[in-house]
N, C-alpha and C positions, 0 to 999 in steps of 0.2 A: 460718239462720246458716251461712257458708260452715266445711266442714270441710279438715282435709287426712289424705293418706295417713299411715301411719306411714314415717318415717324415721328412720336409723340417728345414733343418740347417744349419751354417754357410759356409759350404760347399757344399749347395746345396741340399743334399738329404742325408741319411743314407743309409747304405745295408739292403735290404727287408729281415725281420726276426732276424733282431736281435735283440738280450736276451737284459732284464732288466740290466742284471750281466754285460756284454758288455758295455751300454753304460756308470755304474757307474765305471767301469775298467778304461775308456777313460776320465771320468771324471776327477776322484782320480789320474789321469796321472802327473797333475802340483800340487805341494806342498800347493799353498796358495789353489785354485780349493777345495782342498780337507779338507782344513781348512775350509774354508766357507762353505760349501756343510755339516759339522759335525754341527760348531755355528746353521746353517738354518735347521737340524733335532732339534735342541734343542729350537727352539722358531723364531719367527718371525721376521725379520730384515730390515733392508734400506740400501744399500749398504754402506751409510754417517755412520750407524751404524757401519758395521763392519769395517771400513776403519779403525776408530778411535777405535775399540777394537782389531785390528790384526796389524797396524802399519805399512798399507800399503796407499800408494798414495788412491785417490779415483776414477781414472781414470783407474787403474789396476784391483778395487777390481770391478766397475761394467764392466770392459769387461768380467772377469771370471764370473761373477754371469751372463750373457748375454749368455757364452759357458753353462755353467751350464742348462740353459733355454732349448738351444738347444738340449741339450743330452737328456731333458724332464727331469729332475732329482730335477728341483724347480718349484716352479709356482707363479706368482703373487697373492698377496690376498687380496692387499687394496692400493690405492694410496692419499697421504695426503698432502694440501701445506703446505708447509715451508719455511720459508725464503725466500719469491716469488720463490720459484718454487718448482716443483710435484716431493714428494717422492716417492719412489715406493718399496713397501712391500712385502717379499718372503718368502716363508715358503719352505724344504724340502718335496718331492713328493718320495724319492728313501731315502733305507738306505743307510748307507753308508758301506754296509758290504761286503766282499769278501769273496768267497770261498778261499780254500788252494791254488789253482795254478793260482789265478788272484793275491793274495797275493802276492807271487811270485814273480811275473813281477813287480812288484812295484820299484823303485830303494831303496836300503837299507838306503839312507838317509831319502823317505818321511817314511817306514815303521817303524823305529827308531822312529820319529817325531809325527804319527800318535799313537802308545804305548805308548809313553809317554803324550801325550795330554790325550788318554784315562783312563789311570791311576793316571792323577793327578785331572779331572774330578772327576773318582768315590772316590779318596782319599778324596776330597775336601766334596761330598757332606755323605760319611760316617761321617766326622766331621762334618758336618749340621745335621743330623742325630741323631750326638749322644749326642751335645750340646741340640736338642728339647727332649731327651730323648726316643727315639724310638728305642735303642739297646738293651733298657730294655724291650721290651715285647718279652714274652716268646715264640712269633711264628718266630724270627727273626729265621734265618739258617743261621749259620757262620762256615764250616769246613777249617782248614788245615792240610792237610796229602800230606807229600813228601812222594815218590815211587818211583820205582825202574823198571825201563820198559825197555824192547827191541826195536829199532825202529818199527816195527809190531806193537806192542803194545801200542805205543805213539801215531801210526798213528790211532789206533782203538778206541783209546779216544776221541781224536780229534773229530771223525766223530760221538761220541756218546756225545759229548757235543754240535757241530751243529744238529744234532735233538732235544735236549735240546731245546736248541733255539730257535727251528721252533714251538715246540709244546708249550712254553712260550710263542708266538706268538701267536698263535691259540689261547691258552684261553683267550688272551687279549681282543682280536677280538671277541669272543663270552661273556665275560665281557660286551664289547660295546654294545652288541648285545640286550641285555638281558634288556641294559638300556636305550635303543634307544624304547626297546616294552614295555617298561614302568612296567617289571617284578621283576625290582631293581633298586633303587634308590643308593645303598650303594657306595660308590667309595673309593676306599682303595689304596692310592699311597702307590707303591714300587719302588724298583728298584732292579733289576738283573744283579748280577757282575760276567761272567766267566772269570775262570783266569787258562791255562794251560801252562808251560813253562818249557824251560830246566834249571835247576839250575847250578849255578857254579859250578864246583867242590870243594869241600873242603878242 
């Protein structure tokens, strides 16, 4: 697991070597933290942005985008005046994604909060999707199948839908790749929905 050096932040310094996963754990620690940190994976913002799309003071939402900074998990990417005075433009550098036992630690309220964000996300842009018509081409993949599993068995999934994951990654990245060398021009937006959960009972 790739580490990094320690660098300087709010507190002075980080501990030397620690993981990527670490510091988005520390991030993701505060509720809104982890709201912004999800909006700034999705597109580029101003903190005057988000203040007024999350419903927070704007004094709150740039000290968290400022911790954010620190933990290295956004980065500056353009600054623009407004209204006399400099905006300043952030993009996510870090997913916002957690293994099983960082998950965890989370408190059950942001976990709760962070699911439901996520799923009304992909809910929302399926029906962007299926209003442009693109749940009619025949390469789409749409399964549901409930099952029947032991915890063994639940946890074995699990970890074979996070390599899923990594290796949907991977091709993305050589996607990039491929058209960065000028080998394909094609660019084909998707999106990829995992969804594995325990069901009610009946």
């Amino acid at each position: 697991m790739p580490t990094n050096s320690a660098t300087s932040s709010s507190n002075g310094q980080r501990p030397a070597g620690e993981t990527s996963e670490a510091r988005i754990a520390k991030a993701l620690a505060h509720p809104l933290r982890a709201r912004i940190l999800q909006r700034l994976g999705e597109r580029v913002a101003s903190p005057g942005d988000l203040a007024v799309e999350l419903g927070a003071p704007l004094g709150v939402v740039s000290y968290h985008v400022r911790m954010l900074r620190d933990y290295d998990c956004v980065e500056l990417v353009r600054t623009e005046p407004r209204r006399g005075a400099l905006q300043h433009f952030y993009k996510a550098t870090a997913r916002p994604n957690l293994d099983e036992g960082q998950w965890r630690t989370l408190p059950s309220g942001l976990r709760r909060e962070l699911a439901g964000e996520t799923i009304a996300e992909l809910v929302g842009d399926l029906g962007t999707a299926a209003d442009a018509g693109k749940l009619e081409d025949p390469d789409v993949v749409l399964n549901r199948t409930p099952l029947e599993l032991d915890e063994k068995g639940f946890k074995k999934l699990n970890k074979l839908m996070a390599k899923t994951l990594d290796q949907a990654l991977a091709i993305a990245a050589e996607s990039s790749a491929r058209r960065n060398d000028g080998a394909s021009r094609e660019v084909v937006l998707t999106e990829l929905g995992l969804l594995h959960f325990k069901r009610a009972d009946d």
